[in-house]
C-alpha positions as CSV (number, residue, x, y, z in Angstrom):
1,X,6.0,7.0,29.1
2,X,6.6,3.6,28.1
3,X,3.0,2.1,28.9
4,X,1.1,4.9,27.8
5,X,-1.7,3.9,25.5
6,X,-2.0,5.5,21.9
7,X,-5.8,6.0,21.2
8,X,-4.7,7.8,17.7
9,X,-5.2,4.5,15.8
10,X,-8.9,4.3,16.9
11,X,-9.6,7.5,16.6
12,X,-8.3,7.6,12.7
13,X,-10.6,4.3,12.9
14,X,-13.6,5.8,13.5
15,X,-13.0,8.7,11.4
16,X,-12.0,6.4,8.0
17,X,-15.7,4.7,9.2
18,X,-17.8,7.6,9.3
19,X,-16.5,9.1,5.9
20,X,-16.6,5.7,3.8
21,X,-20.0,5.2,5.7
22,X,-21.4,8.6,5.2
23,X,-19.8,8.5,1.6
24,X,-21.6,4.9,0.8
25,X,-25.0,5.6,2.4
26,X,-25.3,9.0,-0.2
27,X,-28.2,11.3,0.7
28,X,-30.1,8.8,2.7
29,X,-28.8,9.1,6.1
30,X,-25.0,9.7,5.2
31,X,-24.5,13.2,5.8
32,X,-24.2,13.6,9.3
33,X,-21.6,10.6,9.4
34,X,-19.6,12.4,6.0
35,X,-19.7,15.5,8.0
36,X,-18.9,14.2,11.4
37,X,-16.0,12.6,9.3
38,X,-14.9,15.0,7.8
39,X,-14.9,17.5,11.1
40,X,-12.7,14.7,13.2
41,X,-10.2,14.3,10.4
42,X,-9.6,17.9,10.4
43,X,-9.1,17.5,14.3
44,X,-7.1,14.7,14.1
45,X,-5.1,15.8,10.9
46,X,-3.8,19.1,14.0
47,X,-2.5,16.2,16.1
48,X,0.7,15.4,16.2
49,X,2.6,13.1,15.8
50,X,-0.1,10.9,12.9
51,X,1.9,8.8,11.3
52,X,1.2,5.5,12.1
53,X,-2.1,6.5,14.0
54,X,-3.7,7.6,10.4
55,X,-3.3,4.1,9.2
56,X,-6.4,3.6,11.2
57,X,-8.4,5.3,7.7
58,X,-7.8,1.8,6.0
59,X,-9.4,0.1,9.0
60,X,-12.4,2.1,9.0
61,X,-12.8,1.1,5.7
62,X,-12.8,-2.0,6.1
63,X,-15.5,-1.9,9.5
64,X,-17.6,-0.6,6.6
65,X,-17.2,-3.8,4.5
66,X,-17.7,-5.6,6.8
67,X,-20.6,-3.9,8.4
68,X,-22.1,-4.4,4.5
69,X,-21.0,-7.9,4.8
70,X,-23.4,-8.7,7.4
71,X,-26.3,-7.0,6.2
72,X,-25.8,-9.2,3.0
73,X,-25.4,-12.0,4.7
74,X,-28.3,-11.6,7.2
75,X,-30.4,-10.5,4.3
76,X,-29.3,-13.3,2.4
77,X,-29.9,-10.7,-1.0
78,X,-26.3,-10.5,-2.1
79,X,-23.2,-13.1,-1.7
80,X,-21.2,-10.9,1.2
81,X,-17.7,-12.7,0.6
82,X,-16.6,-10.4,-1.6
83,X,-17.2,-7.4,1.0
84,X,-16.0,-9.6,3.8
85,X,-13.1,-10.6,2.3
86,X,-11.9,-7.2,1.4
87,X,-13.4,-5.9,4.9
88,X,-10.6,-8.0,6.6
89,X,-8.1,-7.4,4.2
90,X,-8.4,-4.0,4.9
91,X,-8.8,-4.4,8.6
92,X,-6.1,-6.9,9.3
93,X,-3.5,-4.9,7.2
94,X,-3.8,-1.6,8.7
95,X,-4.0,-2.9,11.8
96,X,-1.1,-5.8,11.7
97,X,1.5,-2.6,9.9
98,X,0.2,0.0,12.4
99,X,1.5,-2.3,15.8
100,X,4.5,-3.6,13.3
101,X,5.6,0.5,13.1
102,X,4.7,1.2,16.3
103,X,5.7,-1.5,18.4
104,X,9.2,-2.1,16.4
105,X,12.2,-2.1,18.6
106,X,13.7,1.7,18.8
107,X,17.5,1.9,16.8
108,X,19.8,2.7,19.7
């Protein structure tokens, strides 16, 4: 159906966030959010069709530097514009090529 909503880009979202997160955070309180990662990427990676949903990885990626962004900032420990500047990079890329492949007029 033409108005049908893909939830496949958020999905591959939150699963490229919980794997850089749970990757990052090491053996403080990472493990459930590598492992719950990991488990949805092996659900998602059974759906079909993933391609451009699984550009949603990068964006997740870049939640989590930006998420590290504002505890620098807040913190005011550590000069965040090197996170947040990579965070949206990240973000703003995956998201701006996946609705560029998947809204793109169909070859008739």
């Amino acid at each position: 159906m033409p108005h049908e909503r893909d939830w496949g880009f958020f999905l591959w979202t939150l699963t490229g966030f919980l794997i850089v997160f749970g990757f990052i955070s090491g053996f403080s309180i990472g493990i459930p959010f590598f492992i719950a990662g990991v488990f949805l990427a092996g659900r998602m990676s059974a759906r079909r069709p993933a391609w451009p949903a699984n550009l949603g990885l990068l964006a997740g990626a870049g939640l989590v530097c930006l998420v590290i962004a504002t505890i620098n900032a807040v913190s005011g420990d550590l000069s965040p514009t090197i996170w947040a500047s990579i965070g949206v990079l990240l973000t703003l890329s995956s998201t701006a090529g996946f609705w560029w492949l998947r809204c793109r007029p169909a070859v008739r």
